[in-house]
C-alpha positions as CSV (number, residue, x, y, z in Angstrom):
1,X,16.9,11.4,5.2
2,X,17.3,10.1,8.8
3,X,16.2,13.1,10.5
4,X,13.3,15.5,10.6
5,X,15.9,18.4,9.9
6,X,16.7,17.4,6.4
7,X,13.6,16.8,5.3
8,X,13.0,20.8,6.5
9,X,15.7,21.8,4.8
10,X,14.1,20.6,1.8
11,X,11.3,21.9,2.5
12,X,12.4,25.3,3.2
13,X,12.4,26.6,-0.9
14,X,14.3,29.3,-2.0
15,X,12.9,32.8,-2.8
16,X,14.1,34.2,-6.9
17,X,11.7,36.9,-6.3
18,X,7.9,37.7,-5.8
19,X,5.7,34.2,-5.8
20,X,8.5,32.4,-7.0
21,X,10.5,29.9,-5.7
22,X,13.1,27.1,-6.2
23,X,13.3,23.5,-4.6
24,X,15.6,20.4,-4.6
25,X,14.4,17.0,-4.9
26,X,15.2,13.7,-2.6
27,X,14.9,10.0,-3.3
28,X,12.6,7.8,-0.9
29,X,13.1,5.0,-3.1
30,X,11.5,5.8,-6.2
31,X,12.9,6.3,-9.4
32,X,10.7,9.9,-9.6
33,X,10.3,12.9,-6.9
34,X,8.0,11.3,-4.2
35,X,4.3,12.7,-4.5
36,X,4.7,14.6,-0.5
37,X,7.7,16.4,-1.1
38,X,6.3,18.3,-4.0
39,X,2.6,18.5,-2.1
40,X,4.2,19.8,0.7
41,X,6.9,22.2,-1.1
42,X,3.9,24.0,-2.7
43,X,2.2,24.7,0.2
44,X,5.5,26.2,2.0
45,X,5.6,28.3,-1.0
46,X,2.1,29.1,-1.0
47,X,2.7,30.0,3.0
48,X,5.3,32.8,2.2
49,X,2.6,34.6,0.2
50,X,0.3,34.7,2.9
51,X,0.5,37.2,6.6
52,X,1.5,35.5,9.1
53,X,-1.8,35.3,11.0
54,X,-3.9,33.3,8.4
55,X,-3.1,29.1,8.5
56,X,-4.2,26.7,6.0
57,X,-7.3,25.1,6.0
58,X,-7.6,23.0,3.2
59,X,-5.7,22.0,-0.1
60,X,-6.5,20.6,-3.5
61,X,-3.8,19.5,-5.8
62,X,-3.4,17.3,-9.1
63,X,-0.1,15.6,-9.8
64,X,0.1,15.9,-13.7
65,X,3.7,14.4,-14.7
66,X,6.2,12.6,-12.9
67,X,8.9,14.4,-11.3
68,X,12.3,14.7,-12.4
69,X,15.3,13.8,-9.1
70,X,18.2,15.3,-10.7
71,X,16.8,18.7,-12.0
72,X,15.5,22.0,-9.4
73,X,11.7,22.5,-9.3
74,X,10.3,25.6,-9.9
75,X,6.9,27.2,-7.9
76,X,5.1,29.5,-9.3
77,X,2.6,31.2,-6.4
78,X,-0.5,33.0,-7.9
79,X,-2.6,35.5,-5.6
80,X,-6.1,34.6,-6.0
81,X,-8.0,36.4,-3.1
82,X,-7.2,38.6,-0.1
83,X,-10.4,38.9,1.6
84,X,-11.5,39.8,5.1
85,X,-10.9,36.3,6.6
86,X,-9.7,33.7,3.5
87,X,-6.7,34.1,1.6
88,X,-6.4,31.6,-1.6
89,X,-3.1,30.6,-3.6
90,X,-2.6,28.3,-6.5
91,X,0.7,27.1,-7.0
92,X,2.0,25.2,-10.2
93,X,5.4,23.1,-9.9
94,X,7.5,23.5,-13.1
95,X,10.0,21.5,-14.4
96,X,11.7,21.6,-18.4
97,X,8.8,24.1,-18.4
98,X,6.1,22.1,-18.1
99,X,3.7,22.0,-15.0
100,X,4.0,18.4,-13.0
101,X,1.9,19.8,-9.9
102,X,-1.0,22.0,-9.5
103,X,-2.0,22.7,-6.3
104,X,-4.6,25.6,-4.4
105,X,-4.7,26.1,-0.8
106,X,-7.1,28.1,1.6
107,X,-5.8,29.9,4.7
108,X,-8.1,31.9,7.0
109,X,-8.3,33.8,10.2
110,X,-8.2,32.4,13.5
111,X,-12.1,32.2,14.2
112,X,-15.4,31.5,16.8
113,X,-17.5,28.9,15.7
114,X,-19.2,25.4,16.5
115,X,-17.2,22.2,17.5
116,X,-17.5,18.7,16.8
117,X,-15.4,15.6,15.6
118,X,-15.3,12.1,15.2
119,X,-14.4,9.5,17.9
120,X,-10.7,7.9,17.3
121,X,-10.5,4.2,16.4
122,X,-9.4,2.2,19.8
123,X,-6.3,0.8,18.5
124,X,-3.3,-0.3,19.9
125,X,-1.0,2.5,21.2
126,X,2.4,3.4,19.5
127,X,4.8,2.3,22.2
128,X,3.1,-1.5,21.9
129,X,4.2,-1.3,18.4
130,X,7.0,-1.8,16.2
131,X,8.7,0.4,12.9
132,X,8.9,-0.4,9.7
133,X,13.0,-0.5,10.1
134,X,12.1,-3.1,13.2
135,X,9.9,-5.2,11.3
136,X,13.1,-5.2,8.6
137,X,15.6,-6.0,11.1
138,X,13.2,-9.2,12.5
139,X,11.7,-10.5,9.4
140,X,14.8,-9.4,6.9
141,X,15.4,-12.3,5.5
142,X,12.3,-13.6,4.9
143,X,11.0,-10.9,2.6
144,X,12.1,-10.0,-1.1
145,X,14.6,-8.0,-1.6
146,X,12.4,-4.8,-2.6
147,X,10.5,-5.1,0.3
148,X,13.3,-5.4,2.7
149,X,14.8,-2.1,0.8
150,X,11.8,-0.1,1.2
151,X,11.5,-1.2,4.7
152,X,15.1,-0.6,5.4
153,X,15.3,3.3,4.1
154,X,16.0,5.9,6.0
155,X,13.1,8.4,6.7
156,X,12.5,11.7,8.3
157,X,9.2,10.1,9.9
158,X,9.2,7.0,11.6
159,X,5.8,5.0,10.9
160,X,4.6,2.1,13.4
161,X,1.5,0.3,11.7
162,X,-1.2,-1.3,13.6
163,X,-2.1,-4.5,11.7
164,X,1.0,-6.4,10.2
165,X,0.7,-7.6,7.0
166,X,2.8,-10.0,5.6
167,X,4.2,-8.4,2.2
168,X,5.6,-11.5,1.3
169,X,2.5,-13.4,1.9
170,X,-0.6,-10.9,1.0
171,X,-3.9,-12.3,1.8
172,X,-7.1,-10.7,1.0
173,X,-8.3,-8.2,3.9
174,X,-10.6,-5.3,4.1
175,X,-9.5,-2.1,3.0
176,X,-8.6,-0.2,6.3
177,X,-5.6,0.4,7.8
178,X,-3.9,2.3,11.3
179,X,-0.4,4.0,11.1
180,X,1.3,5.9,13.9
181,X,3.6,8.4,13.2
182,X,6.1,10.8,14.3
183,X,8.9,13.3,12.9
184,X,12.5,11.5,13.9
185,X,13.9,14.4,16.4
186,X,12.3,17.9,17.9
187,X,10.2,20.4,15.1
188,X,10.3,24.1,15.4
189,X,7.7,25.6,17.0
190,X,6.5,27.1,13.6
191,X,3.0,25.6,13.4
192,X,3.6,26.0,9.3
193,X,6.2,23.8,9.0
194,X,4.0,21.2,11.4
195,X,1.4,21.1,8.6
196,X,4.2,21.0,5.9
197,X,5.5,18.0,7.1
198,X,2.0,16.4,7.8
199,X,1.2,17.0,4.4
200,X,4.5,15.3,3.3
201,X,3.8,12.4,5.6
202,X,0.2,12.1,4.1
203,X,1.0,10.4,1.2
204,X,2.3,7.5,2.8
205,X,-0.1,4.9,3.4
206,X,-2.9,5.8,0.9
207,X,-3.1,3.9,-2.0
208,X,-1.6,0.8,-0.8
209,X,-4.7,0.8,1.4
210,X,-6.5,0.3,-1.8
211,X,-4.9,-3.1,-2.5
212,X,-5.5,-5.2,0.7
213,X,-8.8,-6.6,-0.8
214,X,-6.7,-7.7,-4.1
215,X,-4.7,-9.9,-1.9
216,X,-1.5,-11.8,-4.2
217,X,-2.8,-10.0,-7.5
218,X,-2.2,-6.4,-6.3
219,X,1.5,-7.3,-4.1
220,X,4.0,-5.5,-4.0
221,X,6.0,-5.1,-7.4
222,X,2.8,-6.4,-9.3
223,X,1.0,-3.0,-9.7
224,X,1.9,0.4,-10.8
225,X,0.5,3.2,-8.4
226,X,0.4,6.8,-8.7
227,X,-0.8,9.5,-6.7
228,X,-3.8,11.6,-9.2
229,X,-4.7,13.7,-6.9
230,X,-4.2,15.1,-3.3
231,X,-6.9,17.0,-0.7
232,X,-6.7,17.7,2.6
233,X,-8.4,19.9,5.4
234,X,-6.5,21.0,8.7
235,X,-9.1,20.8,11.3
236,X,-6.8,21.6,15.1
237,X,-3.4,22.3,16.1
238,X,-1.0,19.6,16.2
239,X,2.9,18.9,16.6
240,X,4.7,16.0,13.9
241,X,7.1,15.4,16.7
242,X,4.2,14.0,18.9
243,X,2.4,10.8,18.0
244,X,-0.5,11.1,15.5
245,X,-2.7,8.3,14.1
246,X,-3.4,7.7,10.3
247,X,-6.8,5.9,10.3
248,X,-7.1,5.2,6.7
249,X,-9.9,3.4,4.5
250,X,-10.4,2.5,0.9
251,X,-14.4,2.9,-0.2
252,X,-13.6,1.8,-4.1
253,X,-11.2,0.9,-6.5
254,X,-12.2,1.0,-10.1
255,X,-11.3,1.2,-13.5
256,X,-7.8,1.0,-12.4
257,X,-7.9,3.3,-9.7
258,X,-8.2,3.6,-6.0
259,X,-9.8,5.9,-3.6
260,X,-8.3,6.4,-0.2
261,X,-9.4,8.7,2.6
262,X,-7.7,9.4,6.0
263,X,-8.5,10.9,9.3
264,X,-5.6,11.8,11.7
265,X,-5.6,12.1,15.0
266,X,-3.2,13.0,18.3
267,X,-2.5,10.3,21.1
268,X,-5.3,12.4,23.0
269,X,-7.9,11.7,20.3
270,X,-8.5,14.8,18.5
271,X,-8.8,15.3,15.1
272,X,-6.4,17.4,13.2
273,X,-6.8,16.7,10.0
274,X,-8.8,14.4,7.0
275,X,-6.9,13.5,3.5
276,X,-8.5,12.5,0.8
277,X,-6.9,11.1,-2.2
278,X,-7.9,9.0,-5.7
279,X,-4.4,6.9,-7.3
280,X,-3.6,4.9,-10.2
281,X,-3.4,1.1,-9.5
282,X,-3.2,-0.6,-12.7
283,X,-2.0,-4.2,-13.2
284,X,1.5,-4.2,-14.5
285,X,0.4,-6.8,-17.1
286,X,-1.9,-4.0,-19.0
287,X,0.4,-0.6,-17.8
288,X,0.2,1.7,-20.6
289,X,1.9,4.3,-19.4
C-alpha cells in the first residue's frame, strides 16, 4: 500500500447482514495479518453499529491468535449498551472459526466538561526530518538486508522518527522514542475513518520502544514480538493527513514482555489521543511458541 486510499479500502468492511461484517487482509511485511489492520477493522465495524452522532472514546482489545493473509476475516459486532450518552460494542475477529481478536469500544455524545492536557515534548519538527524510505535510500547498503526491506516497503503512512538509531549498530538507550506521522495523500472528511487510520498507525512504534535498553541482545531479527493487547482513548479532533507526533515510552519489560505507552499530539500541540499497549518480546533462543 503506497497510498492512504488503499489502506481505506481495506478498511472499509463489508456488510453480510446485521453486526456482521467481512474483511481482507494486507501484508506489511510480516508473515501474519499486521496487529493495526485488524484493531482498526473492528472498530470501523464497531462504528457502523453506532448513530452517527456518538464517536469513540476509548478501546480495549486482546489479540488472541495470529492472523491468517490469505483467508477473509470475519467481525462479529455485539450491542452491549445504548444509553443516554455512551454506546458500547464488542467485536470478535473470526477466522477457521476461531476468535483471533477481541476488541470493545466506547463512543459517547458530544459533551461540556473540564479541559486539560499535557504539554508536547519540544522536538524537532517534521520538515527537519527524514522517512524511513529516505533513511533506506541513504544508508541502503550499509544495513542488513531485512532492515533495508522493512525500511524500503511501501506504506499508507509515512513515518519520520526523531532520534536515529542505527539498526545495524544498536546501542543501549533509554526507552523513549518520537515519531511523526502522516497519511500519504488527502483523507475524507469523515472524522471516523481519521480515528480508524490512527488506530491502524498506532501499532507502529510500540514494542520496539521496549528494546532500546537491550541494545545488540534485543536487534532486530533476534527477538520475537507480538502485540497482547491494545488500548487507546481519543481525547480531540484530529486529521491523519496533517502531522501528528507519537511520543512513546517504555516503563518495563519483564518476564518476556514489554509495556509501551504513547501520547499523540498535532503540530499545534494538542493532545488527541494516548495508547497503551503490553507485547511479547522473548529472546529467539528460548521462543516457545
Amino acid at each position: 500500500m503506497k497510498h492512504i486510499n488503499e489502506l481505506l479500502s481495506l478498511l472499509e468492511l463489508e456488510q453480510l447482514e446485521d453486526n456482521l461484517f467481512r474483511g481482507h487482509s494486507k501484508s506489511v511485511g510480516n508473515s501474519t495479518v499486521f496487529g493495526g489492520q485488524v484493531l482498526a477493522q473492528s472498530l470501523y465495524a464497531a462504528m457502523k453499529t453506532v448513530p452517527a452522532d456518538r464517536q469513540v472514546h476509548s478501546l480495549h482489545s486482546y489479540f488472541i491468535l495470529p492472523g491468517d493473509l490469505e483467508i477473509p476475516i470475519v467481525f462479529q459486532v455485539e450491542r452491549i449498551r445504548d444509553g443516554g450518552s455512551f454506546t458500547t460494542r464488542r467485536v470478535k475477529a473470526i477466522q477457521k472459526g476461531e476468535p483471533i481478536f477481541f476488541m470493545s469500544a466506547s463512543f459517547q455524545l458530544e459533551q461540556e466538561g473540564f479541559d486539560h492536557q499535557i504539554t508536547m515534548p519540544n522536538v524537532s519538527p517534521p520538515d527537519w526530518l527524514v522517512s524511513w524510505e529516505d533513511l533506506a535510500q541513504k544508508f541502503g547498503d550499509m544495513l542488513p538486508e531485512n532492515i533495508r526491506k522493512f525500511l524500503n516497503l511501501e506504506r499508507p503512512i509515512e513515518f519520520r522518527p526523531v532520534e536515529l538509531v542505527n539498526p545495524a549498530l544498536p546501542t543501549k538507550s533509554q526507552p523513549f522514542r518520537h515519531i511523526w506521522m502522516k497519511a500519504k495523500g488527502e483523507m475524507p472528511s469523515d472524522p471516523q475513518m481519521h480515528q480508524c487510520v490512527l488506530a491502524y498507525s498506532s501499532d507502529y512504534n510500540l514494542l520496539t520502544t521496549a528494546l532500546l535498553p537491550h541494545g545488540a541482545e534485543a536487534s532486530f531479527g533476534n527477538v520475537k514480538i507480538a502485540s497482547l493487547d491494545h488500548a487507546m482513548w481519543f481525547h480531540r479532533p484530529f486529521r491523519m493527513d496533517e502531522w501528528l507526533l507519537y511520543a512513546i515510552d517504555s516503563p518495563s519489560a519483564s518476564n518476556a514482555r514489554g509495556f509501551t505507552r504513547g501520547n499523540i499530539f498535532t503540530q499545534d500541540g494538542h493532545l488527541v489521543a494516548s495508547v497503551v499497549q503490553e507485547g511479547l518480546i522473548r529472546p529467539k533462543m528460548v521462543d516457545r511458541g
